[in-house]
C-alpha positions as CSV (number, residue, x, y, z in Angstrom):
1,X,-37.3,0.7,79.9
2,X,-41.1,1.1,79.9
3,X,-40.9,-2.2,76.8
4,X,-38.1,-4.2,79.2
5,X,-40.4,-4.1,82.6
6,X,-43.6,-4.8,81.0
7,X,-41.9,-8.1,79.6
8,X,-40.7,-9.3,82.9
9,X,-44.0,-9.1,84.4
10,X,-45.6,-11.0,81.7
11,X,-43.0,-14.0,82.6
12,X,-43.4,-13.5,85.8
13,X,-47.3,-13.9,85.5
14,X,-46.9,-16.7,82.6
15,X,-44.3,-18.9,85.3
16,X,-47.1,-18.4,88.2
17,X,-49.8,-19.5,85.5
18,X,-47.7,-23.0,84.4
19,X,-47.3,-24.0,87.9
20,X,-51.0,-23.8,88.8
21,X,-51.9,-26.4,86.3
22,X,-54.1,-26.5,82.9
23,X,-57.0,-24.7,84.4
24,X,-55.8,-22.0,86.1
25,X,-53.9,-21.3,82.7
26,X,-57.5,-21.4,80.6
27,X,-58.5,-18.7,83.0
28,X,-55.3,-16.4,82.8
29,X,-55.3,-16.6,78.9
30,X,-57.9,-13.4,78.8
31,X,-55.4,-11.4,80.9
32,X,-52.1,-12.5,79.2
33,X,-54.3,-10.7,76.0
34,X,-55.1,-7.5,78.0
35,X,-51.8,-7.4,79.4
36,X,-50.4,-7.8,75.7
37,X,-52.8,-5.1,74.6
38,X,-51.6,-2.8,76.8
39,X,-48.1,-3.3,76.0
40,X,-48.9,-2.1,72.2
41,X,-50.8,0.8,73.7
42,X,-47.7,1.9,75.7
43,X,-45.8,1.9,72.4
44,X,-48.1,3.7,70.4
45,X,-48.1,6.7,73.2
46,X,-44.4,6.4,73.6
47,X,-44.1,6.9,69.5
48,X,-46.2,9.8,70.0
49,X,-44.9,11.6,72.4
50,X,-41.5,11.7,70.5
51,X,-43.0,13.2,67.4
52,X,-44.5,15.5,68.8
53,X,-41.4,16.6,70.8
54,X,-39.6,16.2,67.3
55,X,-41.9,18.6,65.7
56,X,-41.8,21.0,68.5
57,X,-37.8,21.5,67.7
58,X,-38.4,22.1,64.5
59,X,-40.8,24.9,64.7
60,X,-38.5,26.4,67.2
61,X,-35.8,25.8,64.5
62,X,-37.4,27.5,61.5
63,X,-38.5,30.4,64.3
64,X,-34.7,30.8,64.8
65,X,-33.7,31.3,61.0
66,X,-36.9,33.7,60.9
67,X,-35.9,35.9,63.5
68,X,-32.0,35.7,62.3
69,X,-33.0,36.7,58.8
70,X,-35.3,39.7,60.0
71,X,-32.6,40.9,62.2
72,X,-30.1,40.6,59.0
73,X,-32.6,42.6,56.7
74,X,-33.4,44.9,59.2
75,X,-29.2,45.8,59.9
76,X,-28.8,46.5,55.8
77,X,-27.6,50.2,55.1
78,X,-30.7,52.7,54.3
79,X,-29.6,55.4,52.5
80,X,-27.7,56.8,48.4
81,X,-25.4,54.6,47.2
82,X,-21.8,55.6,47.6
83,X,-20.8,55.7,43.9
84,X,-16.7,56.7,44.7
85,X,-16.3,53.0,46.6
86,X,-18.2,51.4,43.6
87,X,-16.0,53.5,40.8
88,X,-12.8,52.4,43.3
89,X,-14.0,48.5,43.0
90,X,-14.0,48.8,39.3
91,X,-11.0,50.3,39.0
92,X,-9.9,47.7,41.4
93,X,-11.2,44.8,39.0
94,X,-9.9,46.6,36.3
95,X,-6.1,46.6,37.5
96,X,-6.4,42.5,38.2
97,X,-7.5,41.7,35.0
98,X,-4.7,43.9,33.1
99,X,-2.3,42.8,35.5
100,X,-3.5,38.7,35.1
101,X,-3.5,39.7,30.9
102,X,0.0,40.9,31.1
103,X,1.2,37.6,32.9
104,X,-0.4,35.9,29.8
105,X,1.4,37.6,27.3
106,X,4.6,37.3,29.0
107,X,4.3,34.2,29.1
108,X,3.5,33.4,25.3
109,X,5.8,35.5,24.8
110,X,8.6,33.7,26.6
111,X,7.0,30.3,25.1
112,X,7.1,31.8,21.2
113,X,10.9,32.2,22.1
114,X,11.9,29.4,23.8
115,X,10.7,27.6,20.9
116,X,12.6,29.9,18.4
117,X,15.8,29.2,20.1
118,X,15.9,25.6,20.2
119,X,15.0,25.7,16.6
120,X,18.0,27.8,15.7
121,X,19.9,25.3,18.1
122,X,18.9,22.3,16.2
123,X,19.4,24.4,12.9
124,X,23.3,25.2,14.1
125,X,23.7,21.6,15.4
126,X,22.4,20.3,12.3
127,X,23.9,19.8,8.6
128,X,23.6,22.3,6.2
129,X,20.3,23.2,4.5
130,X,19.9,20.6,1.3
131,X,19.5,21.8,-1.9
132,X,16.3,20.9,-4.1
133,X,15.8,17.5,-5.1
134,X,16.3,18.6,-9.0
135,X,19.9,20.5,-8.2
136,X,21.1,17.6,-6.8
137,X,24.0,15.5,-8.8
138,X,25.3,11.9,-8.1
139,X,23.1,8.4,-8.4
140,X,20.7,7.4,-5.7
141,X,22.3,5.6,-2.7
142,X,19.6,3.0,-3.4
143,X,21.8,1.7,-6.7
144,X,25.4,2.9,-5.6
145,X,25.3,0.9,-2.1
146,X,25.2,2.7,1.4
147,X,29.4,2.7,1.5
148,X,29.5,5.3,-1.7
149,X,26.1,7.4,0.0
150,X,28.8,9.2,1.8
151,X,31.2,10.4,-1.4
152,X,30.0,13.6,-2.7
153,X,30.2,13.8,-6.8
154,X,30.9,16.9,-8.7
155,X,28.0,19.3,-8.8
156,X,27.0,21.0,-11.5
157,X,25.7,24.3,-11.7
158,X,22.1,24.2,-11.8
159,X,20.2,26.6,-14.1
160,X,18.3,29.2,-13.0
161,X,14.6,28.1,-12.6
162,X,12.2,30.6,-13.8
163,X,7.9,29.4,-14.3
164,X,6.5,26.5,-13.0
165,X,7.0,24.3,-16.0
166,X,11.2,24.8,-15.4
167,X,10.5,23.4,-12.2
168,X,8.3,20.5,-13.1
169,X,10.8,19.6,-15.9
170,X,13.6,19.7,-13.4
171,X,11.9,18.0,-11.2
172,X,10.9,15.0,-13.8
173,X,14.8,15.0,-15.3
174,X,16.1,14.2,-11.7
175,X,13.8,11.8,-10.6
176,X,14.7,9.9,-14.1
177,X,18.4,10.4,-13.7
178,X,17.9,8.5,-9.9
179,X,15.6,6.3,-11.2
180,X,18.7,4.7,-13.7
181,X,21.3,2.6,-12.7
182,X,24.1,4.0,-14.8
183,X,22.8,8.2,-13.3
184,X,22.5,9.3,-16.9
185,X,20.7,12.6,-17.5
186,X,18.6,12.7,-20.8
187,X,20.9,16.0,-22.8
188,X,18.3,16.2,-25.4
189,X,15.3,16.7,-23.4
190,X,15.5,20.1,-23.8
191,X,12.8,20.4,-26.4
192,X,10.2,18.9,-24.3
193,X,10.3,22.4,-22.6
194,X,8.5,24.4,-25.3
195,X,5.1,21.5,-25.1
196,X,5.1,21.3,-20.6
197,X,4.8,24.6,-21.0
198,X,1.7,24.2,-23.1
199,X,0.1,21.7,-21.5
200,X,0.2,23.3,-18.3
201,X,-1.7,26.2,-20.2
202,X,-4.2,23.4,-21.1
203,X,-4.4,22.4,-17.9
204,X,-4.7,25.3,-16.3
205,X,-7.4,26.3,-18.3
206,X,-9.1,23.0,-17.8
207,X,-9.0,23.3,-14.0
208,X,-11.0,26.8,-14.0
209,X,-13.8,25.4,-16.5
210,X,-14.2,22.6,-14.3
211,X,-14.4,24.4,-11.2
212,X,-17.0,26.6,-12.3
213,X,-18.9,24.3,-14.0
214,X,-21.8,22.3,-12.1
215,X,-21.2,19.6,-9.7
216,X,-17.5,20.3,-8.9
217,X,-18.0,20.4,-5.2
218,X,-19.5,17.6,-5.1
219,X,-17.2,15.5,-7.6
220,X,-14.2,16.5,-5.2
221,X,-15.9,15.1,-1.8
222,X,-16.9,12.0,-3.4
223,X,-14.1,9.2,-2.2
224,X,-12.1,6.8,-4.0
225,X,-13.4,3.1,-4.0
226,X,-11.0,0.1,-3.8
227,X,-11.9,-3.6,-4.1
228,X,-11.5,-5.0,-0.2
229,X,-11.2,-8.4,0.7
230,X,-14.4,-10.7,0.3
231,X,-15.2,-8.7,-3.1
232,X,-16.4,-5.6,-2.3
233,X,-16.2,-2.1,-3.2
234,X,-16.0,0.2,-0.9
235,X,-14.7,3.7,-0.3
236,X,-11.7,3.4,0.9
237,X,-12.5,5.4,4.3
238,X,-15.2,2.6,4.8
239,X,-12.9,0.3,4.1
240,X,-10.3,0.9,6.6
241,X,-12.9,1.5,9.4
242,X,-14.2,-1.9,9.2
243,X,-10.6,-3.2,9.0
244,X,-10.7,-4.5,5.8
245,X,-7.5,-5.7,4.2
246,X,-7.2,-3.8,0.1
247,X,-7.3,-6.6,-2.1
248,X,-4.1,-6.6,-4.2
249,X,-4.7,-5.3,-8.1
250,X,-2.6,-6.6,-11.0
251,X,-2.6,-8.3,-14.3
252,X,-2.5,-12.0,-13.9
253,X,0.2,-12.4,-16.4
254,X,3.8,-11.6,-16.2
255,X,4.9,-11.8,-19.8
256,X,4.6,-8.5,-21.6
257,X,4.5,-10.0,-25.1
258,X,1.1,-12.1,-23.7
259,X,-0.1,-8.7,-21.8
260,X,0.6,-6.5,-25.1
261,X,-1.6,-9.3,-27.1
262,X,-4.6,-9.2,-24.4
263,X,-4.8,-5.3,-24.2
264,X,-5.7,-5.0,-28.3
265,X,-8.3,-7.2,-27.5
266,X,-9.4,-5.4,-24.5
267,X,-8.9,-2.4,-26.1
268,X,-11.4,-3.1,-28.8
269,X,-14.0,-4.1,-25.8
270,X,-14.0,-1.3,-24.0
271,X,-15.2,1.2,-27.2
272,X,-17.8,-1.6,-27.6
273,X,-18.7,-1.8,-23.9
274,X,-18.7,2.2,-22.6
275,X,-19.5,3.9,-25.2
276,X,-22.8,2.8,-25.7
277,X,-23.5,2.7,-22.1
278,X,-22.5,6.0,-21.3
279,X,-23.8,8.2,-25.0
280,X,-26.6,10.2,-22.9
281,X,-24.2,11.8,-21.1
282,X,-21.1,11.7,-23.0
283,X,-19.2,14.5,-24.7
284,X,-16.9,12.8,-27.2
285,X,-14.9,10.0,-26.9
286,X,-10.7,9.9,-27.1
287,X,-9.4,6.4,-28.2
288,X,-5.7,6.7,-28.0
289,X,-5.4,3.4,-28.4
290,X,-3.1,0.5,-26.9
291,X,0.2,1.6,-24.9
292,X,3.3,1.3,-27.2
293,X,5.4,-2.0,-26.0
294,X,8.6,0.5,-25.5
295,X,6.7,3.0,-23.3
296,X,4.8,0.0,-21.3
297,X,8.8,-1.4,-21.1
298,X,10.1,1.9,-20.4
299,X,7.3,3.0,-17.2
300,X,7.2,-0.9,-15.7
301,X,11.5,-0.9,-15.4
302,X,11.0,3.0,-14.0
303,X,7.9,2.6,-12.1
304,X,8.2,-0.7,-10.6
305,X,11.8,-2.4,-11.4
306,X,13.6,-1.9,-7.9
307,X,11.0,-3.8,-6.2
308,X,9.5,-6.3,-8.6
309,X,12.1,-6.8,-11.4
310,X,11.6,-9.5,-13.3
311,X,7.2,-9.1,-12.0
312,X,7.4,-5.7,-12.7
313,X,5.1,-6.0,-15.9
314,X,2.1,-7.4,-14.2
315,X,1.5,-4.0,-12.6
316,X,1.1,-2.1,-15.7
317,X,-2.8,-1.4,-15.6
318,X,-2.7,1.0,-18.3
319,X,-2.0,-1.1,-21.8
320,X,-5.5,-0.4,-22.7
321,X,-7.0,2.6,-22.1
322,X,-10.1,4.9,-23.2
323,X,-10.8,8.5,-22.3
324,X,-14.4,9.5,-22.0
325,X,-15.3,13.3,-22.0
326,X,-18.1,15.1,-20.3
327,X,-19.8,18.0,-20.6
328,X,-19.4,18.9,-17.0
329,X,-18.5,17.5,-13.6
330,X,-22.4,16.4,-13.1
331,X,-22.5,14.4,-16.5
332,X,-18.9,12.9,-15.2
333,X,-20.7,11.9,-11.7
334,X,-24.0,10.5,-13.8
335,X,-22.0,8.6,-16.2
336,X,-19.6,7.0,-13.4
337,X,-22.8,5.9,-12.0
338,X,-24.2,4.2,-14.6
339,X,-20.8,2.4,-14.9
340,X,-20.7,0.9,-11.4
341,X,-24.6,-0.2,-11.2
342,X,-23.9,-1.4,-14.6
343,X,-20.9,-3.9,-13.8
344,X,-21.3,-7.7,-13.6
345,X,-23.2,-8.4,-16.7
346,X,-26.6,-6.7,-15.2
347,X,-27.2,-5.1,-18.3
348,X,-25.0,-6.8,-20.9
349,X,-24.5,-10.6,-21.9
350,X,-22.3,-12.4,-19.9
351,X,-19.6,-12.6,-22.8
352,X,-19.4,-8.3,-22.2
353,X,-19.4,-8.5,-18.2
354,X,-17.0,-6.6,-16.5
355,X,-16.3,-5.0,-12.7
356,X,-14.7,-2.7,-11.3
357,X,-11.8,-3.0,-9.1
358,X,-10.6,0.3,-7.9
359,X,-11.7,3.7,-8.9
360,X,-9.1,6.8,-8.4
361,X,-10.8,10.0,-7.8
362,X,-8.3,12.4,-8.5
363,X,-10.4,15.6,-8.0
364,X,-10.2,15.0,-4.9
């Protein structure tokens, strides 16, 4: 209000001053300044006056909560502590938590069975529980068509399976027998019993000395490297994270004949190759030379007839093949290393260059 009537007078007093003419305005201009000085001055003491009424609320404010919080500490029980009303407040606490325990048993409880009954629904609505994949008779539905999958053959009774190399044997017969067309079970296998058995001693055996010996640990965390697309090996974890597509690994011809020829040659190069490379840390060396042309026959129509037939050959990776043995796992890691920084003629002639397309770690 003060602001508003100080500005009317100063147009007032400027209008008077225009009409008088130029020199009457020369000799108002000094007043117009103390008249605008003024103004300021009014402002100033207006701004003032507020804070200080602002300030005077807030020291009765704070003297408020003082006297409010003296009068609550001075109205607080003086005197022994009542012990029955705090035993009757534990007690109290105690009854809520059993009581909030039991509602959380009851209801895992009723969860646990809800869950068993609708597995014994699904069990009763179901077929009947399968026997094991070695008990079973009949020829794959793969090789018989899906309109014979639902004729059942004659079973046969299925001998009692007593160790661990009965099952494995069963196991291998029956996945031959689906594996042929015709459903034929090998009758004279029955003296490859007597050597499983053995050489599931051996291994056995082997697998305790290798997992006390030194570096096993770390053997069985180290992960198996694949050759991924723009030529690199990687572990295959890596791999996959960076959304690399596996490059595809397999002999680059189809003929068996030519692949039999190339693998005694290979053979040969690869005693000439790791050996040497790998004698500080080497055991002894097992040469058990080329794969047979029957067996390689035999494992590509098994292995890979149903879904390559007449290509099934180029995926036999095995024709040549060479066994190094090591002391221990931490000779096996050292001399695995010296393979892979070796590869791509860095420390042979380019005529003995080789690399490394996949490694398979399978201690892991």
């Amino acid at each position: 209000h003060r602001c508003r009537e100080l500005e009317k007078r100063t147009i007032g007093k400027d209008a008077a001053q225009f009409h008088q003419g130029f020199s009457e305005t020369e000799s108002a201009a000094p007043a117009a300044a103390m008249d605008g000085i003024s103004r300021f001055e009014l402002l100033y003491e207006d701004a003032t006056h507020r804070r200080k009424c602002l300030d005077q609320k807030l020291r009765e404010k704070e003297a408020t909560e003082i006297g409010a919080l003296e009068k609550q500490t001075a109205s607080q029980r003086v005197g022994p502590v009542d012990m029955n009303r705090l035993e009757q407040l534990h007690l109290d606490h105690m009854i809520k938590q059993a009581k909030r325990m039991a509602l959380v048993t009851e209801a895992l409880e009723q969860e646990r069975q809800d869950n068993k009954d609708k597995i014994e629904r699904r069990r009763k609505r179901g077929a009947s529980e399968q026997e094991p994949i070695w008990q079973r008779g009949g020829t794959s539905a793969y090789f018989r068509g899906a309109d014979k999958a639902s004729t059942q053959p004659d079973k046969k009774v299925a001998p009692k399976l007593v160790g661990r190399a009965d099952v494995v044997f069963a196991a291998v017969l029956r996945a031959v027998a689906l594996r042929c067309v015709d459903g034929a079970v090998v009758d004279d296998a029955k003296p490859l019993l007597s050597p499983l058995r053995c050489m599931l001693d051996l291994y056995s055996e082997a697998q305790a000395m290798c997992e006390r010996s030194e570096g096993y640990s770390a053997l069985c965390v180290r992960a198996s490297q694949r050759l991924f697309s723009g030529c690199y090996l990687l572990p295959e974890f890596e791999g996959f994270e960076q959304c690399r597509d596996p490059s595809p690994v397999h002999q680059v011809q189809e003929d068996l004949d030519i692949l039999m020829a190339t693998a005694a040659d290979a053979q040969v190069a690869l005693q000439n190759l790791f050996e040497p490379l790998v004698r500080p840390q080497l055991l002894r060396v097992y040469d058990p030379g080329p794969k047979s042309k029957d067996v390689a026959e035999l494992k590509a129509l098994v292995r890979y007839g149903a879904g390559e037939a007449g290509r099934r050959c180029r995926h036999l990776l095995d024709l040549a093949r060479l066994a190094l043995v090591f002391p221990n796992c931490d000779m096996l890691h050292s001399g695995l290393e010296v393979i892979l920084n070796s590869q791509g003629g860095q420390a042979h002639s380019q005529s003995m260059a080789y690399e490394i397309v996949q490694v398979q770690n399978r201690f892991a």
